[in-house]
C-alpha positions in Angstrom: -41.5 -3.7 17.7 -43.9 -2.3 15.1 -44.2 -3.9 11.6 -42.4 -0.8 9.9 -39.4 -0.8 12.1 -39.2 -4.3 11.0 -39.3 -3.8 7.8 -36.6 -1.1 7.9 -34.5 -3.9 9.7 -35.1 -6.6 7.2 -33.3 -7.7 3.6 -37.0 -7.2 2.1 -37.0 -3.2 2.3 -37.7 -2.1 -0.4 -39.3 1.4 -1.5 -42.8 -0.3 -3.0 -42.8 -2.4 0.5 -42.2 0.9 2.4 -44.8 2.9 1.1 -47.6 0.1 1.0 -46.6 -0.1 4.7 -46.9 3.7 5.7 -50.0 3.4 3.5 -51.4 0.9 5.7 -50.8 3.7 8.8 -53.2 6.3 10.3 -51.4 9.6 10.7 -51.6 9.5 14.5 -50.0 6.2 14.3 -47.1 7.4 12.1 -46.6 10.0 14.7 -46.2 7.3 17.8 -44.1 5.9 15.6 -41.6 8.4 15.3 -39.4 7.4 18.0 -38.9 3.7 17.0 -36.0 5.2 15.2 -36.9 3.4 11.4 -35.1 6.1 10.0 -31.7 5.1 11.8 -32.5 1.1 10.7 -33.1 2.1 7.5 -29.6 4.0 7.1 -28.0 0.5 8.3 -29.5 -1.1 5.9 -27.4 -2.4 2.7 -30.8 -2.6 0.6 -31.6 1.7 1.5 -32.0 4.0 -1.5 -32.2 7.9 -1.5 -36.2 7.8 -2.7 -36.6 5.4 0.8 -34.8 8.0 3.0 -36.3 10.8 1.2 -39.5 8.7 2.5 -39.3 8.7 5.9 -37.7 11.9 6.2 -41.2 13.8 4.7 -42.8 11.4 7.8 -40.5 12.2 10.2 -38.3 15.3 9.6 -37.2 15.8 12.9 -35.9 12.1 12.9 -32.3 13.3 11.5 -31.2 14.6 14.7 -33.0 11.9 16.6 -30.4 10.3 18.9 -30.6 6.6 19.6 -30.2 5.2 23.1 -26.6 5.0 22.5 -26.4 8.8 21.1 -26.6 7.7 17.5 -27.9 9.8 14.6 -29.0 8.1 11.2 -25.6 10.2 9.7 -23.6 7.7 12.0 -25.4 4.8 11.0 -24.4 5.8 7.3 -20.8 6.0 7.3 -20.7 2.8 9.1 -22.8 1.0 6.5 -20.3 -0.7 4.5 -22.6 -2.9 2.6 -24.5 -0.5 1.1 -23.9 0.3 -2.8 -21.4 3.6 -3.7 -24.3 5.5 -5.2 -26.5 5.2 -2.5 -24.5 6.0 0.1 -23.6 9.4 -1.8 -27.2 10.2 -2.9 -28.1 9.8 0.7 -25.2 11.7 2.2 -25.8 14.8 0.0 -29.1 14.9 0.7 -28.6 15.3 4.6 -25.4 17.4 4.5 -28.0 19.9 1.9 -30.5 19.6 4.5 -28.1 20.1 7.6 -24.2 19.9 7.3 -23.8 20.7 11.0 -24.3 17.0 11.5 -20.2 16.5 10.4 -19.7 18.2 13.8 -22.0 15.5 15.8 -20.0 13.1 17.8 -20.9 9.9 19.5 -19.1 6.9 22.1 -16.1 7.8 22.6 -15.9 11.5 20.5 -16.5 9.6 17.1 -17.1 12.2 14.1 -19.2 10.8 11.3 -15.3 11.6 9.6 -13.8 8.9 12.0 -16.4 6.0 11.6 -16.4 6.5 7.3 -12.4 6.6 7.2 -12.5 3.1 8.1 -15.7 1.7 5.8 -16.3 4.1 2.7 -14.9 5.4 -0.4 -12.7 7.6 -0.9 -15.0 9.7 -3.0 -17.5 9.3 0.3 -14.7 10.7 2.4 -13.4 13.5 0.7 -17.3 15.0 0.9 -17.2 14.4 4.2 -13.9 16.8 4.8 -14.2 18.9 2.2 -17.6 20.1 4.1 -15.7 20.3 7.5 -11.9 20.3 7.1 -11.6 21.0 10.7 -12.3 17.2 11.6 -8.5 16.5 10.2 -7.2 17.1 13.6 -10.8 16.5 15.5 -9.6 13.2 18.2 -11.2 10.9 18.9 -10.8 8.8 22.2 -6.6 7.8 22.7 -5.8 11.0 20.1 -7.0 9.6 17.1 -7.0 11.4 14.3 -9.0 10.3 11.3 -5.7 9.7 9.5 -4.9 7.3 12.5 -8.4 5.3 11.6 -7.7 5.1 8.2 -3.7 3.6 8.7 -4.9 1.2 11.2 -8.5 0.1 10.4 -8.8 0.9 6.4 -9.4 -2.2 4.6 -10.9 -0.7 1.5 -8.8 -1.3 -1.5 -8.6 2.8 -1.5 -7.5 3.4 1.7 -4.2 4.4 0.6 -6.1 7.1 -1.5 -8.1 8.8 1.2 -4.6 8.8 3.5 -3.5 11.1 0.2 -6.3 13.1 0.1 -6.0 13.9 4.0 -2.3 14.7 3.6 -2.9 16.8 0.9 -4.9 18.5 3.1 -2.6 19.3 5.6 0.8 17.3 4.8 1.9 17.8 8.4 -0.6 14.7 9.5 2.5 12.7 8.8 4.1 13.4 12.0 0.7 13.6 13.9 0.6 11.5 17.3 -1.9 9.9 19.1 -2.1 9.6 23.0 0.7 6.7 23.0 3.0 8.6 20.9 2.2 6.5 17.9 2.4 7.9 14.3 0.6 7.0 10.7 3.1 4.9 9.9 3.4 3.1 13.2 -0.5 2.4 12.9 -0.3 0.9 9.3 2.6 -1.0 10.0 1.0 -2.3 13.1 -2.0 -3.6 11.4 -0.3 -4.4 8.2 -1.3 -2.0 5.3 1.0 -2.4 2.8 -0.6 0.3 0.3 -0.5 2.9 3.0 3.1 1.8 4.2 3.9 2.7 0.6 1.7 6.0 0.6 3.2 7.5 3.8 6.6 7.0 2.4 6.6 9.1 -0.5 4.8 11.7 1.7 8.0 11.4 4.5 10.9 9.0 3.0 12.5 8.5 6.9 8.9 7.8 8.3 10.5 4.2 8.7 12.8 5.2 10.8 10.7 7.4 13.5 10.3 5.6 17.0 7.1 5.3 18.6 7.3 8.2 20.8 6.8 6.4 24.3 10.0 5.3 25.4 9.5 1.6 24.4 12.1 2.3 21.1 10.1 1.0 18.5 10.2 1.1 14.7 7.7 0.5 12.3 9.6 -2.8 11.5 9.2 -4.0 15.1 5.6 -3.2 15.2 4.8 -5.4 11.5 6.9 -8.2 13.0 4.6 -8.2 16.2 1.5 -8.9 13.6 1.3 -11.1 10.8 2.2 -8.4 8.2 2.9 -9.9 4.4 6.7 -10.2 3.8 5.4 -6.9 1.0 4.7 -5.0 4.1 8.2 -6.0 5.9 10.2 -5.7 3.1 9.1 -2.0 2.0 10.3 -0.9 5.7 13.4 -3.2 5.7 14.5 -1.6 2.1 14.1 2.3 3.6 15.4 1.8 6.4 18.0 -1.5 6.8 19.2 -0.5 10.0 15.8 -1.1 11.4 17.2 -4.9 11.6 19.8 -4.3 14.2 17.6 -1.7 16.1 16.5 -2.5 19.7 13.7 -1.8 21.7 13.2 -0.8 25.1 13.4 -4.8 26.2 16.3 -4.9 24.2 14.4 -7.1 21.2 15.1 -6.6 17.5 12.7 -7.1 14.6 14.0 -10.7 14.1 13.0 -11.3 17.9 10.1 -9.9 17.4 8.8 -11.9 14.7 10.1 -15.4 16.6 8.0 -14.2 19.6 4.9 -13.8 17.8 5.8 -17.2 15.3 5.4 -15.0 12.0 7.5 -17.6 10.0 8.1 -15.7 6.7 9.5 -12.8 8.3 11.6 -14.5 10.3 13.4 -17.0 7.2 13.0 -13.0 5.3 14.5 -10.8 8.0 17.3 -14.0 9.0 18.4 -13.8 5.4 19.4 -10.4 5.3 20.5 -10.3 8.6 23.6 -12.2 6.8 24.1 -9.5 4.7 23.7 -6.9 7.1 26.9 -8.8 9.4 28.6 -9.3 6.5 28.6 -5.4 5.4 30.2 -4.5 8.6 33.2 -6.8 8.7 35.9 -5.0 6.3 38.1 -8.0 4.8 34.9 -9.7 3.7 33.5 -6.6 1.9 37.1 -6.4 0.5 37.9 -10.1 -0.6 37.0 -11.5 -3.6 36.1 -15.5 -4.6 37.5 -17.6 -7.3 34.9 -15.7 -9.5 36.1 -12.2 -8.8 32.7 -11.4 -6.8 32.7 -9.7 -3.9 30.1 -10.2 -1.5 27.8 -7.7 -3.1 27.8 -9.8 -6.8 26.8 -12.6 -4.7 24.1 -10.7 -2.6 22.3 -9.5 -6.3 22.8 -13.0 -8.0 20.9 -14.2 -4.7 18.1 -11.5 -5.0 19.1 -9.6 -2.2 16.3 -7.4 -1.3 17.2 -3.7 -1.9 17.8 -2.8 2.2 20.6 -5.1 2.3 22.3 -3.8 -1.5 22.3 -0.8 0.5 24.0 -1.9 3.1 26.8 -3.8 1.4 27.4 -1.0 -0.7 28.1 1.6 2.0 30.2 -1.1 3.5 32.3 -1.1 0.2 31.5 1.6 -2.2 33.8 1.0 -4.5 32.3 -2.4 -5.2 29.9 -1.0 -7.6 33.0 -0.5 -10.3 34.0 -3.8 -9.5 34.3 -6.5 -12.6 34.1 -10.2 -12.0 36.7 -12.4 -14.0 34.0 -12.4 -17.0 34.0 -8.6 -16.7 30.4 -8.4 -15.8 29.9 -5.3 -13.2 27.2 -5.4 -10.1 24.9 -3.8 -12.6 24.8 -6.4 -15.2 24.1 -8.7 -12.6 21.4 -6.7 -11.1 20.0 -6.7 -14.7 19.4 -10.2 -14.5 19.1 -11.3 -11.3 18.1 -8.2 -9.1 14.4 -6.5 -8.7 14.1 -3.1 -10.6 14.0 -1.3 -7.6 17.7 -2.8 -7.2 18.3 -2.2 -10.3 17.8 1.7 -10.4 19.6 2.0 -6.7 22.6 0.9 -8.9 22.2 3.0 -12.1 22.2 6.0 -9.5 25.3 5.0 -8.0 27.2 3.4 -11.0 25.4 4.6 -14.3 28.1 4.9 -15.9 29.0 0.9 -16.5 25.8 0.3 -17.7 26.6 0.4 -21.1 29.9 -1.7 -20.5 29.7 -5.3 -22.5 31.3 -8.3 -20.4 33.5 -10.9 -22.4 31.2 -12.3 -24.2 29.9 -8.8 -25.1 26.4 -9.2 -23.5 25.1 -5.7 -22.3 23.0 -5.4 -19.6 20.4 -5.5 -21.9 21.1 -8.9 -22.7 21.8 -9.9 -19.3 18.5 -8.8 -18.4 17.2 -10.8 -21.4 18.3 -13.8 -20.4 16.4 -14.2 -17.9 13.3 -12.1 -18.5 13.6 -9.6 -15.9 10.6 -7.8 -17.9 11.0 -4.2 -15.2 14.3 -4.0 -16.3 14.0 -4.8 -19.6 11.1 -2.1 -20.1 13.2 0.6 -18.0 16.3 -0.4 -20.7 14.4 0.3 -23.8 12.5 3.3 -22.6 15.8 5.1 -22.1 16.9 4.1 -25.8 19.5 1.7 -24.7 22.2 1.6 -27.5 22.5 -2.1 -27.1 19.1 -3.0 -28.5 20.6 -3.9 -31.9 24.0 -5.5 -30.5 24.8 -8.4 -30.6 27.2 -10.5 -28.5 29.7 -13.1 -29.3 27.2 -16.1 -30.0 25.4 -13.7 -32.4 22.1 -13.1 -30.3 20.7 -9.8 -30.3 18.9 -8.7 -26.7 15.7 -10.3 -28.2 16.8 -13.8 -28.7 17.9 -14.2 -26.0 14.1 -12.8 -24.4 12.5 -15.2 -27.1 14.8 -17.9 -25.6 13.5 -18.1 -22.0 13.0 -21.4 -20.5 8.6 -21.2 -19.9 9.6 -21.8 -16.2 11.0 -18.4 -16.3 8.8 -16.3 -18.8 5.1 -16.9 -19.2 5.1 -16.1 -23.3 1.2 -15.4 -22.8 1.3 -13.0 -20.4 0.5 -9.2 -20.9 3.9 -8.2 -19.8 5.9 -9.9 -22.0 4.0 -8.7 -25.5 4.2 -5.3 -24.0 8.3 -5.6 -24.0 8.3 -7.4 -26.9 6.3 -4.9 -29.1 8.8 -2.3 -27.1 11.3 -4.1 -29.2 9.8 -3.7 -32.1 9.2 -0.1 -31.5 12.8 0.9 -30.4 14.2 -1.4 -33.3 11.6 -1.6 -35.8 14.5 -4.0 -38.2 14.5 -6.7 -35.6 11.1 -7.6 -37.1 13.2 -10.0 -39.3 14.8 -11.6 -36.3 11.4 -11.8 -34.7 9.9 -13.6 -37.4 12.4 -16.4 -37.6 12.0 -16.9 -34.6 
């Protein structure tokens, strides 16, 4: 191995120990040198710059289409170099696409575009140069039918690997329902490998995407494939709330998400998807939808003082619809329970379905702006004041405006420093600019 090839290797390239090194060369030796490939080392290498490249490609121009022993180009080694520094990598990528773009056409192994291998390491920024100089390589496969969308579902890491998914589907928005060889789409490859981001991405592109089978017979759902992995309870519970019937769906061996996650020991997703398999049962048995406690709850006040997650609200409210106009013996609807206890994705399901009580007060005349007050349910809260709730400057039967009751929360509940709760609070004082009394004797 010669000293330069080395040094192109090694954490102590630099451009000033590059040039003193090719200094040190006769030209004849340079040109022996040419097929030690230091020009697809140096494109490896996280310490590279544009002026090093720009270096060796003066010494050895025909060295960008030099394949290595594997068919490599330096181009490849690029977009797999995730160590290297944003700015480098696009200086050094413009510069070879100016001098050839045909290499976004090159492949190598197993029909690998530059497109494919970058999906899965780089920027976003880095990736959308990439297609926007050869949009064909959308739908270019790779071995077992992968698209670079498929790459990116299953293999992006990158904090914005949810943003290049956008940026492919923008391009052509019928990459949603694009298979690979096994029948598997986006979503099936991102709830696979748990990407929660993406999950989130590919639902606003295609809001039943949860609910599309692998298309290979074996009947599986993107909720059976994140219960086969260690997916976050995030990642489980976005598919569960789109699509709740996922929990009762079976697969080809006749095993549901629940069985799933047993077999494969994922504890959190089994204690999650157990819970609101209770809710799920209970929704389709009639006289329990239908019977109310001592209380005057029916099962879905109890599901949203519990926190149900949203899937299961879903389902106990198509198995009793008329439950959302349903007040408890303090006269307190499903919405001003939601207020306080639910999440505000809960919370807007039910304004959708039941807007109409949410300016009802309960007996003690606390609106759902107070129950969600009480206990500082800050989404809600914020949601509340931006629509100019009237009950901002009511006050219930103890006398507490919405705001006390905010300023009253228990530390446990409502960290006082956080950013969140001086945003709602200066909402307050914003919405109801004479609460600024109350406020300050507080």
């Amino acid at each position: 191995m010669s000293a330069l090839l080395e040094l192109c290797e090694s954490d102590d390239l630099s451009l000033d120990a590059l040039q003193e090194k090719v200094n040190s060369l006769r030209p004849h030796e340079l040109v022996l040198l040419q097929n030690q490939l230091c020009f697809h080392e140096a494109c490896a290498n996280e310490n590279v710059t544009l002026k090093i490249v720009q270096l060796l490609y003066n010494i050895w121009p025909g060295a960008l289409h030099l394949r290595d022993d594997d068919g490599w180009l330096p181009i490849h080694f690029l977009c797999c170099n995730d160590d290297l520094d944003e700015a480098a990598s696009l200086d050094i990528l413009r510069f070879m696409l100016d001098i050839d773009p045909t290499l976004l056409s090159e492949v190598v192994d197993d029909n690998y575009l530059p497109v494919h291998l970058a999906v899965t390491r780089k920027s976003t920024i880095f990736c959308k140069i990439l297609l926007d100089a050869y949009p064909e390589s959308l739908r270019v496969e790779s071995g077992g039918g992968m698209l670079p969308i498929h790459d990116t579902c299953a293999h992006g890491k990158r904090v914005d690997a949810a943003d290049s998914i956008q940026y492919m589907l923008e391009l052509d928005p019928e990459l949603i329902n694009a298979e690979n060889y096994d029948g598997k789409l986006p979503i099936h490859f991102a709830a696979e490998y748990g990407r929660t981001k993406s999950i989130e991405l590919l639902l606003k592109y295609d809001p039943n995407a949860a609910s599309k089978e692998m298309n290979d017979g074996s009947g599986r759902l993107p909720l059976h494939l994140a219960c086969c992995s260690n997916a976050k309870i995030s990642l489980i519970q976005v598919l569960y709330d789109v699509y709740p019937d996922a929990i009762f769906a079976r697969n080809r061996y006749g095993s549901t998400p629940l069985d799933r996650a047993r077999s494969n020991r994922n504890q959190p997703a089994m204690e999650f998807l157990q819970a609101q398999l209770e809710y799920a049962r209970q929704a389709q048995d009639m006289t329990a939808m239908t019977t109310v406690d001592e209380n005057g709850w029916l099962p879905l006040h109890r599901a949203l003082k519990d926190n149900a997650s949203l899937g299961s609200i879903t389902l106990l409210v198509r198995g009793n619809p008329a439950a959302v106009q349903v007040a408890d013996q303090n006269e307190a609807y499903p919405l001003h329970i939601a207020c306080e206890f639910g999440s505000t994705k809960v919370f807007k399901y039910l304004v959708e379905l039941a807007g109409d009580t949410l300016n009802n007060v309960d007996a003690n005349k606390d609106s759902s702006l107070h129950y969600a007050c009480r206990e500082g349910n800050f989404g809600v809260v914020k949601y509340l004041l931006e629509r100019n709730a009237p009950s901002v400057s009511e006050r219930n039967s103890n006398n507490k405006l919405p705001l006390h009751l905010l300023l009253d929360c228990n530390e446990s509940k409502v960290d006082k420093e956080c950013t969140e709760y001086i945003e709602v609070v200066w909402l307050f004082l914003l919405t109801y600019p004479e609460v600024v009394w109350d406020f300050m004797s507080y």
